[in-house]
C-alpha positions, 0 to 999 in steps of 0.5 A: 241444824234444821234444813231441807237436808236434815228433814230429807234425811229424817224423812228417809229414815221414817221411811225406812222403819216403817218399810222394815215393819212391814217386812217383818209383819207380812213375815209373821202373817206367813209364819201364821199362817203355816201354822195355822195349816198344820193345825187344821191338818192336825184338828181332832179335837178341842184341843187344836180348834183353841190353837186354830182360834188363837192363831186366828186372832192373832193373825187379825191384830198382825193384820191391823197393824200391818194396814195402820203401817201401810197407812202410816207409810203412804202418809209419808209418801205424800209428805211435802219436803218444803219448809213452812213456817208454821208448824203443821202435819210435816214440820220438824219442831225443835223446841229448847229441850226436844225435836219432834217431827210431826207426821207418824207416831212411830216414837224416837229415830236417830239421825245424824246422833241426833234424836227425834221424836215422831209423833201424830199431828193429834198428839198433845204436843203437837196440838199445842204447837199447831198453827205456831212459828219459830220463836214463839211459845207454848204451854204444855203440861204447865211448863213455858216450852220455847220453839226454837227451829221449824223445818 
């Protein structure tokens, strides 16, 4: 099940929820910032500089997560298709009960019905199978998980 096909396709997915993140983060920094405007045309007070102040700081976390995003969507720009035996930053891991791709921690996407977990190359689970090939095993959370596929 596991090829460059299905890693490709999996690859433009990610791609595609990270672009559709963006879109709607930038969308809400403009939100914010339209409204910030028609507070300070409105500031007589207490009152509206709270408003101001909560616009603001909600308009830094937006920003910080729209660069993470940004980020995280160059790391996929600069992912290499090729498939390698061993499991790394880029590799689709299909163990005996999950699929996980190692590149952006974005959590579950779907592709052909088949779900797929996207985690960071500093997750737990993917420390664990750092460095590993198919058909051999890993400990984790106590339990013997078998790697089944690498792509």
């Amino acid at each position: 099940m596991l090829n460059s096909n299905y890693k490709r396709l999996l690859m433009k997915e990610v791609k595609q929820n990270l672009s559709v993140k963006i879109e709607e983060l930038k969308k809400m920094l403009a939100d914010i910032d339209e409204a910030s405007e028609g507070e300070e045309k409105n500031s007589s007070g207490d009152k509206y500089e709270t408003g101001i102040e909560m616009l603001k700081q909600e308009g830094e976390k937006l920003g910080a997560q729209l660069a993470e995003t940004i980020k995280m969507a160059d790391a996929m720009d600069r992912m290499a298709l090729n498939q390698n035996d061993v499991i790394g930053f880029g590799s689709v891991v299909q163990t005996n009960d999950k699929i996980f791709f190692i590149s952006v921690p974005i959590g579950k996407v779907s592709v052909d019905g088949v779900e797929v977990l996207c985690i960071s190359g500093m997750a737990p689970i993917a420390m664990a199978v750092k460095g590993k090939k198919a058909g051999e095993r890993f400990l984790f959370n106590n339990t013997e998980v078998d790697i089944v596929q690498v792509a």
